[in-house]
GUDO-776480 format. One record per residue: residue number from 1; x, y, z of N, C-alpha, C in turn. Coordinates in nm, 4 decimals. Layout:
<recs>
<rec NUM <X Y Z> <X Y Z> <X Y Z>> ...
</recs>
This chain:
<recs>
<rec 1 <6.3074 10.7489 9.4788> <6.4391 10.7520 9.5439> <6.4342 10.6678 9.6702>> <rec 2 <6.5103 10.5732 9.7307> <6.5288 10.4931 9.8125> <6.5810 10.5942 9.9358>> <rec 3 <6.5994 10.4920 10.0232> <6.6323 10.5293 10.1993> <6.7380 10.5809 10.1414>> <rec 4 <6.8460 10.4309 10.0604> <7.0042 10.4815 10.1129> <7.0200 10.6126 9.9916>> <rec 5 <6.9512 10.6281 9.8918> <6.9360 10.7290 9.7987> <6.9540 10.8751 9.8750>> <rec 6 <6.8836 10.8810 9.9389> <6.8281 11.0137 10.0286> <6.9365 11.0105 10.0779>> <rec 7 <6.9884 10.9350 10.1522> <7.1007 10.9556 10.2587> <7.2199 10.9695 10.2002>> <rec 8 <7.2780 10.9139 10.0785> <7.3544 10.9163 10.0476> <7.4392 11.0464 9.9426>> <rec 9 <7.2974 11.1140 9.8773> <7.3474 11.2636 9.8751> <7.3718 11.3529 9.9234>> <rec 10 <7.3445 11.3272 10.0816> <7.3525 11.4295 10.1715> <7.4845 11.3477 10.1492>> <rec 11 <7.5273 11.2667 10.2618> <7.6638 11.2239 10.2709> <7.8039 11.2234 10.1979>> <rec 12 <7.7065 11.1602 10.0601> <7.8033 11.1872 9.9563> <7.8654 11.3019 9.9327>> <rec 13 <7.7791 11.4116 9.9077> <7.8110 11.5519 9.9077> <7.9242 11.5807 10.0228>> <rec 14 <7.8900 11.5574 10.1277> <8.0184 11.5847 10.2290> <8.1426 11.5161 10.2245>> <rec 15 <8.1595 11.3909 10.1620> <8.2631 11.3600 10.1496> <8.3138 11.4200 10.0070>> <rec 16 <8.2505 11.4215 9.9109> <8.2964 11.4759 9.8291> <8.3827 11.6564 9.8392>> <rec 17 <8.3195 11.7024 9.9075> <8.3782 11.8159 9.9677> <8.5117 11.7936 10.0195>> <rec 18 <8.5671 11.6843 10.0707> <8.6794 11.6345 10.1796> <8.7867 11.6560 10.0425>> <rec 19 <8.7416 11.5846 9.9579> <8.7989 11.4957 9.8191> <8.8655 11.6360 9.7327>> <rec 20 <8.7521 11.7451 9.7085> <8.7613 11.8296 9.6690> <8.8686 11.9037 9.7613>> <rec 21 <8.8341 11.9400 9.8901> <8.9394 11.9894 9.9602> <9.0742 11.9375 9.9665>> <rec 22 <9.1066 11.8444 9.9762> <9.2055 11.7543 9.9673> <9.3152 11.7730 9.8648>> <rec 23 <9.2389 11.7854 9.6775> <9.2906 11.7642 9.5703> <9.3229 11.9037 9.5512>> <rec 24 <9.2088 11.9823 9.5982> <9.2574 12.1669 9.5700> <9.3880 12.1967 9.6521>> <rec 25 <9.4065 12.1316 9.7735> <9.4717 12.1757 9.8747> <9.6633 12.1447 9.8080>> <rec 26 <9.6599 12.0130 9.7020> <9.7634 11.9681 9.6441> <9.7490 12.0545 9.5713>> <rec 27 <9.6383 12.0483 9.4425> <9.7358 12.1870 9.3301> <9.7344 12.3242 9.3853>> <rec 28 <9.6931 12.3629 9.5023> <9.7436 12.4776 9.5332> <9.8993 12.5037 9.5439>> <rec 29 <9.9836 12.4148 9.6248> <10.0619 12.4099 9.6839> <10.1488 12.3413 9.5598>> <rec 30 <10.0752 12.2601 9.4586> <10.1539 12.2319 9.3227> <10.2117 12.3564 9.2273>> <rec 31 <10.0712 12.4688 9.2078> <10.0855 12.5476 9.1484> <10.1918 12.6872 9.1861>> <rec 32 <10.2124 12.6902 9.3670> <10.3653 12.7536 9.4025> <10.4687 12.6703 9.4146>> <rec 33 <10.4930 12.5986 9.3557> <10.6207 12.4556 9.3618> <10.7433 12.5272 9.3912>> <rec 34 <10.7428 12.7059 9.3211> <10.8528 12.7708 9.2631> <10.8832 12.7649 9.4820>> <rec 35 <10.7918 12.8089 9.5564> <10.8586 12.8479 9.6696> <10.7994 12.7450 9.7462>> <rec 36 <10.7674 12.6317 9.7457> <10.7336 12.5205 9.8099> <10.8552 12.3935 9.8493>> <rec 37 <10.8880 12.3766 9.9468> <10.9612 12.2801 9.9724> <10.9088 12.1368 10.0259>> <rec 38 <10.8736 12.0374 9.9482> <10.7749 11.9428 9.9604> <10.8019 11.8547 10.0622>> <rec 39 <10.9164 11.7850 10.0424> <10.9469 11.6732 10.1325> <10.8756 11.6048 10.1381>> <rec 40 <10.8273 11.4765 10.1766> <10.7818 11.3793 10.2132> <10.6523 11.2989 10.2904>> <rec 41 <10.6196 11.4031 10.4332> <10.6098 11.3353 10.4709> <10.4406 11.4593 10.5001>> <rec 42 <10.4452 11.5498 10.4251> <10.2740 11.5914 10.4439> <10.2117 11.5312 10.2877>> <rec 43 <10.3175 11.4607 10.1371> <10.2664 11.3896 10.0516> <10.2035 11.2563 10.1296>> <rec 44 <10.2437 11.1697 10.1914> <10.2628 11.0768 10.1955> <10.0968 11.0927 10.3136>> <rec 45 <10.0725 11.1690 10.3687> <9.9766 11.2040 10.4706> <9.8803 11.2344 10.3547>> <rec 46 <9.8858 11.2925 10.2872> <9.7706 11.2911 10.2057> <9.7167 11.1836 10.1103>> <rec 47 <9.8155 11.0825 10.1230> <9.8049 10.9223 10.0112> <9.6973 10.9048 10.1251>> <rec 48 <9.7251 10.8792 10.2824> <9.7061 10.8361 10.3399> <9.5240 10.8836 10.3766>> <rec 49 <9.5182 10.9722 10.3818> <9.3907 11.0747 10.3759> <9.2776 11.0332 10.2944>> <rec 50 <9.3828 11.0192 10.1686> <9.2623 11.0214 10.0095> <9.2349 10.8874 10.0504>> <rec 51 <9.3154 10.7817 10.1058> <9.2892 10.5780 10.0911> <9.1539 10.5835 10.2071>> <rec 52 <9.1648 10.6206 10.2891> <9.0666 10.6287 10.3598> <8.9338 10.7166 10.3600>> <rec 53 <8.9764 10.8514 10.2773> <8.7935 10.8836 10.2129> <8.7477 10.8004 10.1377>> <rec 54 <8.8261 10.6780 10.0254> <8.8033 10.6181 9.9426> <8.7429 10.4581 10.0425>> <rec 55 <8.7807 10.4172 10.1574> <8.7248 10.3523 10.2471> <8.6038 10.3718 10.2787>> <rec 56 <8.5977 10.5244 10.3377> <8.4376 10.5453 10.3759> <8.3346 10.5459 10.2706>> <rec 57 <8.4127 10.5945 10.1446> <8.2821 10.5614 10.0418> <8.2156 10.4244 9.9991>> <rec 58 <8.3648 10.3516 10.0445> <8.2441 10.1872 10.0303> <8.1972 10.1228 10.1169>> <rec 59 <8.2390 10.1810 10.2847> <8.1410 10.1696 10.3760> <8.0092 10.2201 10.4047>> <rec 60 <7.9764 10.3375 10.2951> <7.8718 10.3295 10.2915> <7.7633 10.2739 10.2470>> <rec 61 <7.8543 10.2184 10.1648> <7.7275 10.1527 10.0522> <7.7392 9.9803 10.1324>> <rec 62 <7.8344 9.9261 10.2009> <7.8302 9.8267 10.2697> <7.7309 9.8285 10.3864>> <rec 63 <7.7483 9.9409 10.4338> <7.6887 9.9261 10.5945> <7.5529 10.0333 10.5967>> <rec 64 <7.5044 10.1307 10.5091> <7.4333 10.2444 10.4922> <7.3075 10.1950 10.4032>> <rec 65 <7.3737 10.0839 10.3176> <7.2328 10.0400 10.2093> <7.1176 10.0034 10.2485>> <rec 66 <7.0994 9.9211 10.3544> <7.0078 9.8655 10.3968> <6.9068 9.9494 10.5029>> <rec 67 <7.0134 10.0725 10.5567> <6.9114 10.1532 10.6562> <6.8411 10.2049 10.5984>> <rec 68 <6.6803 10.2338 10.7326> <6.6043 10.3199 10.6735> <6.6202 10.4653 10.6942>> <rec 69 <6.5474 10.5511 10.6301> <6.5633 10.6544 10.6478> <6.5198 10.7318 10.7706>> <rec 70 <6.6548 10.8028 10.8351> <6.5965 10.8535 10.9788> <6.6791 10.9577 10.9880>> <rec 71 <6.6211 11.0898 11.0419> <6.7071 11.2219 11.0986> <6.8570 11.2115 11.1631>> <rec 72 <6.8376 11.0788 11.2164> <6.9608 11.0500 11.3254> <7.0740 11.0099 11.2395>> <rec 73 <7.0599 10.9268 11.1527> <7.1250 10.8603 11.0664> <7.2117 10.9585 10.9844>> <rec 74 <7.1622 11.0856 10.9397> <7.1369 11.2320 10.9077> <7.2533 11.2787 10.9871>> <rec 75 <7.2341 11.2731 11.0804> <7.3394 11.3566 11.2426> <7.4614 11.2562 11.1718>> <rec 76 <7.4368 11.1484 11.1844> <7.5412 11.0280 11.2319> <7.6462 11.0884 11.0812>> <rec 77 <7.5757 11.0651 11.0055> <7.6709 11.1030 10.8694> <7.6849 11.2698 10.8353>> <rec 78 <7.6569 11.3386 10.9063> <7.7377 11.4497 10.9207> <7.8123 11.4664 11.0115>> <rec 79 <7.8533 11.4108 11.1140> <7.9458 11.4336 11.2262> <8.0403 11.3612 11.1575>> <rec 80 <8.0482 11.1849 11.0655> <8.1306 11.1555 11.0428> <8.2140 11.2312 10.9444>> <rec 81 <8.1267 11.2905 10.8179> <8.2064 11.3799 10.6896> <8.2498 11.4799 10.7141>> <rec 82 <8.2255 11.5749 10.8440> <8.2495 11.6785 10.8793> <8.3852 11.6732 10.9390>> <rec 83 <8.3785 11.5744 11.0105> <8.5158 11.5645 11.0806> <8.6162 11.5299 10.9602>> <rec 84 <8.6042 11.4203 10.8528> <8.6797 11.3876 10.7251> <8.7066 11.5148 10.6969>> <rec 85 <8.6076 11.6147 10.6959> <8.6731 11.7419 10.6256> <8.7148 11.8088 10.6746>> <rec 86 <8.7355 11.7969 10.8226> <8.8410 11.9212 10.8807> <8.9757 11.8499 10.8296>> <rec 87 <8.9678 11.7061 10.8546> <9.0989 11.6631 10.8181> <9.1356 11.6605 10.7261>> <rec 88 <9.0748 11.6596 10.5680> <9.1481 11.6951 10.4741> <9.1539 11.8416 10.4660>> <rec 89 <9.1291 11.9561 10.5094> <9.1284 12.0857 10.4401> <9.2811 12.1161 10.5652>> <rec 90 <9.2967 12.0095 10.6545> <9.4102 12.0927 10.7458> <9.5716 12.0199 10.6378>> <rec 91 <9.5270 11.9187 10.5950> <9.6472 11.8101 10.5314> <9.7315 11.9169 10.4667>> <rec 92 <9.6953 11.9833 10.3848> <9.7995 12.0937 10.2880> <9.7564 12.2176 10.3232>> <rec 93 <9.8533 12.2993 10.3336> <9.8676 12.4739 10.3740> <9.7864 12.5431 10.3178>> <rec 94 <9.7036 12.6735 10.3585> <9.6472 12.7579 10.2897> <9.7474 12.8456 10.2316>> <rec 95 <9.7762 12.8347 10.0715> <9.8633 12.9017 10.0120> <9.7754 13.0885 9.9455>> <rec 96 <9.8285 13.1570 9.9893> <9.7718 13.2637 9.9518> <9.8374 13.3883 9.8801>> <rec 97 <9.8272 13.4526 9.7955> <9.8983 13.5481 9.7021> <9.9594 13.6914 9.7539>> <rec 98 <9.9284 13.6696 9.9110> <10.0202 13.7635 9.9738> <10.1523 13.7256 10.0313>> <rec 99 <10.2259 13.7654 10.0535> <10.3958 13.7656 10.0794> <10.4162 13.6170 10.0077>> <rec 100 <10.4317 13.7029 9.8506> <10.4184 13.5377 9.7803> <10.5789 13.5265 9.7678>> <rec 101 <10.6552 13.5821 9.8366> <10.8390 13.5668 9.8965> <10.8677 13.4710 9.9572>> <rec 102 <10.7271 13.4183 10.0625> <10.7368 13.3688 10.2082> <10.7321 13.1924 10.1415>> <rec 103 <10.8738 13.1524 10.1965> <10.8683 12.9560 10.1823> <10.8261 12.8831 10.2443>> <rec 104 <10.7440 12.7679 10.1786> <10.6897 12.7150 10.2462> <10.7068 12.5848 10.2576>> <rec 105 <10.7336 12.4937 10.3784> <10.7874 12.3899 10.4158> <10.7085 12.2876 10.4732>> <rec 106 <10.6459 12.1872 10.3622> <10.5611 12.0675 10.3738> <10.5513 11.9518 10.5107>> <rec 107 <10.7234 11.9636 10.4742> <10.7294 11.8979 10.6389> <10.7228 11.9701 10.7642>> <rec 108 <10.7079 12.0838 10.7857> <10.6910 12.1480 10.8860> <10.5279 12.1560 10.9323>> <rec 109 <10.4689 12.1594 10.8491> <10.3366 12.2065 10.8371> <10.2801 12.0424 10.8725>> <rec 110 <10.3329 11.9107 10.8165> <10.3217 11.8115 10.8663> <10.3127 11.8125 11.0066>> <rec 111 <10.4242 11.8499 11.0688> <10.4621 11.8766 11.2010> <10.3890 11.9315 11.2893>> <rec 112 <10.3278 12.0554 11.2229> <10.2610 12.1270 11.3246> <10.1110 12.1289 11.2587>> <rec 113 <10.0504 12.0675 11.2293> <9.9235 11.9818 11.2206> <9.9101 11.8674 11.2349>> <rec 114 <10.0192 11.7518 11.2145> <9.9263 11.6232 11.2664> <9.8983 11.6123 11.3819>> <rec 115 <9.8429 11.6404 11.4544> <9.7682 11.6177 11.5530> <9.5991 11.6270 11.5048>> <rec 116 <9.6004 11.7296 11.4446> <9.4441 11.7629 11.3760> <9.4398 11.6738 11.2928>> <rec 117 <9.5584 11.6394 11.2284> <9.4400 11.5493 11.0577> <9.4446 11.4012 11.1565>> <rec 118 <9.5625 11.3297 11.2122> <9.5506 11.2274 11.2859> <9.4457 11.1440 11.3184>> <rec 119 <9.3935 11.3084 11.4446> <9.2978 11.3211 11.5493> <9.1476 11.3174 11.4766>> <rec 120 <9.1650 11.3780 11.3574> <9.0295 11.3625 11.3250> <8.9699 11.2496 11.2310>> <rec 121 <9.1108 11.2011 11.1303> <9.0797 11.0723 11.1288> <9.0748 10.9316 11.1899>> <rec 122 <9.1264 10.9469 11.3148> <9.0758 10.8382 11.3742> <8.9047 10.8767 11.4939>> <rec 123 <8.8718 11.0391 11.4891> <8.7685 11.0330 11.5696> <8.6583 10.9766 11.4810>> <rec 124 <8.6566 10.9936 11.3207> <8.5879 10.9618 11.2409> <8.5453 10.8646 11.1964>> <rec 125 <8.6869 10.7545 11.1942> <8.6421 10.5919 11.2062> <8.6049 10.5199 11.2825>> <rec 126 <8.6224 10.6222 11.4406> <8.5659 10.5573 11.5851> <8.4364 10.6094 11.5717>> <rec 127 <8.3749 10.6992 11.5489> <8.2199 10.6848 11.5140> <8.1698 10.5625 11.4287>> <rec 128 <8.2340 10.5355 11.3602> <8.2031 10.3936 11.2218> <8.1707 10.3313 11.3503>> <rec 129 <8.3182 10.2866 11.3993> <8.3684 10.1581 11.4766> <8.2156 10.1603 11.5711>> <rec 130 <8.1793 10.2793 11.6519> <8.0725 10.2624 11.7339> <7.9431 10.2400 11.6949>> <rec 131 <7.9576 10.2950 11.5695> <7.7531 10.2404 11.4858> <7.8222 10.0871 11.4768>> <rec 132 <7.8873 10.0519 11.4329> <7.9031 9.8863 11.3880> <7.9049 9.8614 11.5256>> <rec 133 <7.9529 9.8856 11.6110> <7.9447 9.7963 11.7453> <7.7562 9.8083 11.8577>> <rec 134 <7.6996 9.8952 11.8173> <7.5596 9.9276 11.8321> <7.4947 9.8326 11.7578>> <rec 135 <7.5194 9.8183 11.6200> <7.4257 9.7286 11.5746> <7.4417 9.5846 11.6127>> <rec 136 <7.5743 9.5623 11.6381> <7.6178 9.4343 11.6656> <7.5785 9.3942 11.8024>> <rec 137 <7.5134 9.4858 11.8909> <7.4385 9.4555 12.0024> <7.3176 9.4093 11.9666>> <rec 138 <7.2871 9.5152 11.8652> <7.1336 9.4638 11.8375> <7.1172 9.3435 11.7879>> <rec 139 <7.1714 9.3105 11.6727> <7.1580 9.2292 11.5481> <7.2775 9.0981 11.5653>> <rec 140 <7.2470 8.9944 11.5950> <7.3390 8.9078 11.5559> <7.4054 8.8924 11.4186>> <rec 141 <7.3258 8.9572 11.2858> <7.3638 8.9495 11.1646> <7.5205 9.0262 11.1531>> <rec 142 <7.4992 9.1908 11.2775> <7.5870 9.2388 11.2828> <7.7241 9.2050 11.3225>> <rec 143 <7.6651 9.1511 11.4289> <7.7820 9.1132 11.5202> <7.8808 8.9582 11.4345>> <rec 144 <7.8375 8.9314 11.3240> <7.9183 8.8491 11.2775> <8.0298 8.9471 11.1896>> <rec 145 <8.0021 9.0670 11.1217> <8.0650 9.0998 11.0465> <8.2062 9.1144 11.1600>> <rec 146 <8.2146 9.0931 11.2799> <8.3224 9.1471 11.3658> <8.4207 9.0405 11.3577>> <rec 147 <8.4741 8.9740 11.2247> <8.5562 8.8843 11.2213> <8.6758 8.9083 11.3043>> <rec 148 <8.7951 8.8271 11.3268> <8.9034 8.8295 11.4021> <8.9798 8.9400 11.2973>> <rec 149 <9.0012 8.8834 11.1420> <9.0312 8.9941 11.0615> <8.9689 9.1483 11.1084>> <rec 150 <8.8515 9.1635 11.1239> <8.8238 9.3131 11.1287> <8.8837 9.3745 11.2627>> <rec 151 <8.8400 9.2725 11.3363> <8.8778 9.3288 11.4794> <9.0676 9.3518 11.4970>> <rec 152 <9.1460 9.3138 11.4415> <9.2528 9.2909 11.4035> <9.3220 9.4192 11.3285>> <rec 153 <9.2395 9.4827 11.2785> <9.2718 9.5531 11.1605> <9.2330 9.6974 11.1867>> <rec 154 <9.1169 9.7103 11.3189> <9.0447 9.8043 11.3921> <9.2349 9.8601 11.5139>> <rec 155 <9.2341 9.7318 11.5349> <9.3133 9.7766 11.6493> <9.4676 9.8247 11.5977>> <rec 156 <9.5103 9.7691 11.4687> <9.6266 9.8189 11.3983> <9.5879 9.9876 11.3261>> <rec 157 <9.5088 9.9796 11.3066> <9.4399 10.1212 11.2368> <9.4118 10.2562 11.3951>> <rec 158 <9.3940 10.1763 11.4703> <9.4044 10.3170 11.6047> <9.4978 10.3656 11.6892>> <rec 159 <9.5551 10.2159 11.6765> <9.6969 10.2245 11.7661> <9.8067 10.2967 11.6359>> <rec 160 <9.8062 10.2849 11.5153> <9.8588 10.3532 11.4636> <9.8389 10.5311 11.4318>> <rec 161 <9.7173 10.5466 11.3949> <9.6871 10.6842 11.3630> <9.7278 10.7105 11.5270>> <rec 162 <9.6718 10.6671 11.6716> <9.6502 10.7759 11.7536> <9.8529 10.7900 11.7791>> <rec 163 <9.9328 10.7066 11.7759> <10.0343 10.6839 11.7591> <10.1075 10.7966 11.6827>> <rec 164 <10.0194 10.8349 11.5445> <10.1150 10.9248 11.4344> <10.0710 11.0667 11.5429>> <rec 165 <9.9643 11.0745 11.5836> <9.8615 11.1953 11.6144> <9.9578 11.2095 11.7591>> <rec 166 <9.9806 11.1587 11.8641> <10.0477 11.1960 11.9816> <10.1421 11.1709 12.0454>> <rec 167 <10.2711 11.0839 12.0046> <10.3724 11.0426 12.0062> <10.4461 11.1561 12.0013>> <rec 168 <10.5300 11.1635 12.1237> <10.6339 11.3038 12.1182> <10.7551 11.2710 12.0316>> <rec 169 <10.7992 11.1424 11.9890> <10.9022 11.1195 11.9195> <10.8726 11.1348 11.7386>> <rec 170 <10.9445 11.1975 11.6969> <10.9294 11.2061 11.5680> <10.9491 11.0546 11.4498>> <rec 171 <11.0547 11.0158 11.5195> <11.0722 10.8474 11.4432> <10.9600 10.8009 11.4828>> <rec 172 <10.9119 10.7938 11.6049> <10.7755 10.6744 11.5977> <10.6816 10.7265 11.5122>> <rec 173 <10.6583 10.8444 11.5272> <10.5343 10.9217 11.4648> <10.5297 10.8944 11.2973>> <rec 174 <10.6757 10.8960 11.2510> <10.7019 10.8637 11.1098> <10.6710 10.6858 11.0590>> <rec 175 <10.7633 10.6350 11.1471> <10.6897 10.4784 11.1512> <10.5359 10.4240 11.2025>> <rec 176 <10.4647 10.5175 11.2371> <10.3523 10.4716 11.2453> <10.2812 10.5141 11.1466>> <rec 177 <10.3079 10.6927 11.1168> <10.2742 10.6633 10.9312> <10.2710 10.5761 10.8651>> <rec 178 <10.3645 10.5134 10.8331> <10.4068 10.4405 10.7499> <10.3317 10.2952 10.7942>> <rec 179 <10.3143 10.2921 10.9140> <10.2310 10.1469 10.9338> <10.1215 10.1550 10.8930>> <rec 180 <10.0583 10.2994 10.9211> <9.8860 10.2765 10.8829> <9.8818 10.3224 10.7055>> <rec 181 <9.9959 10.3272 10.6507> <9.9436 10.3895 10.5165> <9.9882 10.2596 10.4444>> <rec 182 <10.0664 10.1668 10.5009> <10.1108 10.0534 10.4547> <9.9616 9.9260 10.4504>> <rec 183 <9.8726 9.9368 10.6012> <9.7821 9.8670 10.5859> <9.7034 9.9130 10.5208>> <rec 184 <9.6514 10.0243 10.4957> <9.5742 10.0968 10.4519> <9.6052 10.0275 10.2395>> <rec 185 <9.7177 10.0510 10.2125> <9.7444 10.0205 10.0792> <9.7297 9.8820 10.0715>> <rec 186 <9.7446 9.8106 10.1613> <9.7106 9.6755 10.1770> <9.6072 9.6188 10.1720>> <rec 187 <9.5350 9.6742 10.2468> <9.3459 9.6544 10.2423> <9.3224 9.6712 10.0796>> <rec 188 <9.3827 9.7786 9.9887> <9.3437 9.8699 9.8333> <9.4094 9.7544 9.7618>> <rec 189 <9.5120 9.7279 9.8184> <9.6089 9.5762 9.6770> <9.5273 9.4582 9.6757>> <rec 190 <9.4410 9.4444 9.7992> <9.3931 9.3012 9.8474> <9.2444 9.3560 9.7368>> <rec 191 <9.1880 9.4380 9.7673> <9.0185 9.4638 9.7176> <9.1122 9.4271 9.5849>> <rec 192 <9.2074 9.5020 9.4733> <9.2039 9.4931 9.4057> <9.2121 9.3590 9.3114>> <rec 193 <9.2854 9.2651 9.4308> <9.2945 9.1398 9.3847> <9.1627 9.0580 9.3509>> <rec 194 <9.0949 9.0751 9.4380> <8.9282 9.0520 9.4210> <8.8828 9.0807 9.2997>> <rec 195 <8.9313 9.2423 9.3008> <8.8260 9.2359 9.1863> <8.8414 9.1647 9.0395>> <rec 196 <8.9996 9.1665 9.0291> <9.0605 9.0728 8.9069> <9.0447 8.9199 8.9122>> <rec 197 <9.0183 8.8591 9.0122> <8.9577 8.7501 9.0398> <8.8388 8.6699 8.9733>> <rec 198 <8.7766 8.8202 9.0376> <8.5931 8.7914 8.9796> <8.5596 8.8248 8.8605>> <rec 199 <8.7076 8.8383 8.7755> <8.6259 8.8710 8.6435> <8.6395 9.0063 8.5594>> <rec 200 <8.5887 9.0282 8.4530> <8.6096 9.1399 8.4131> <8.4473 9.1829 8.3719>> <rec 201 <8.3893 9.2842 8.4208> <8.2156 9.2818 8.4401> <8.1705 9.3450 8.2897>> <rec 202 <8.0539 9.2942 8.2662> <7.9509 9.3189 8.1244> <7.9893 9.4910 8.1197>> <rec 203 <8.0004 9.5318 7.9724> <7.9518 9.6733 7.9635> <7.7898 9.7292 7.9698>> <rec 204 <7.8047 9.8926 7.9888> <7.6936 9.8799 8.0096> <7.6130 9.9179 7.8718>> <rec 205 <7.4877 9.8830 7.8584> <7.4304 9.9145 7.7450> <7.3071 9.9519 7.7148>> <rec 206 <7.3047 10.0650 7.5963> <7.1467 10.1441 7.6096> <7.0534 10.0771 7.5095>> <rec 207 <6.9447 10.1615 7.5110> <6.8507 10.1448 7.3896> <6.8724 10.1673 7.3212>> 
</recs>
């Protein structure tokens, strides 16, 4: 088993937990539809949620492959998945089978949690942002990955989430949703273009 091997089941495992929390947290709240009032805008927070666990999983394998194996590294990727998972387990309501009378209102619950899922997804990518900016002290190799694109895309991605996360106005807070889930789908249309680009890859095949 390799460095990023080791590291990456620990990690993996924690994000996978986020993923899991995330998807349970929808069919919970699918499976009372009868007294659920959905609206808009805690779906649209969770597009936004899932695009970016789906980010960190290929930052790991971008930026995680090559390290060696170290305790710290250990810390580093549990502070980041941990925080992913407060923020997905706060995204959708704990629906529970007592006062199953009581309605429940998606956009409200939007309301009175984003600050937590916001807050914790952008504390989570500012840990990224700070290992990439550490190595990029160290390593000139690093410090190239800091294209004008990334750096560009860092600053639309914080100013937006911290924007959705503490903005007393509700229109901005909604339009900045919508900005970071817009780049966010943007970054996912663009990879995808790539990948149709490069081809359509060999199957795989046994003995």
């Amino acid at each position: 088993m390799s460095a990023f091997e080791f590291f990456f089941s620990f990690y993996g495992l924690l994000l996978g937990l986020s993923v899991a929390e995330l998807v349970g947290g929808f069919s919970r709240v699918l499976h009372e539809r009868h007294r659920v009032r959905f609206g808009w805008l805690t779906p649209l927070l969770a597009v936004f949620v899932a695009l970016d666990l789906a980010t960190f999983w290929n930052q790991a394998w971008r930026f995680f492959r090559g390290a060696p194996f170290n305790p710290a590294l250990l810390l580093i990727g549990l502070a980041i998945a941990a925080t992913f998972y407060v923020a997905a387990s706060v995204t959708f309501p704990r629906v529970t089978a007592e006062g199953v009378e009581t309605r429940i209102d998606l956009d409200d619950h939007f309301w009175a949690h984003r600050r937590v899922v916001f807050g914790c997804v952008l504390a989570a990518n500012a840990m990224v942002w700070a290992l990439l900016g550490l190595l990029a002290l160290a390593d000139p190799a690093w410090a190239a990955l800091w294209t004008p694109r990334l750096l560009i895309g860092v600053v639309i991605f914080a100013a937006g989430t911290a924007t959705a996360a503490f903005a007393p106005s509700r229109r901005v807070v909604v339009a900045a949703l919508l900005v970071v889930l817009a780049y966010t789908l943007w970054n996912m249309v663009r990879a995808g273009a790539i990948l149709i680009a490069s081809g359509i890859w060999s199957p795989a095949t046994g003995n």
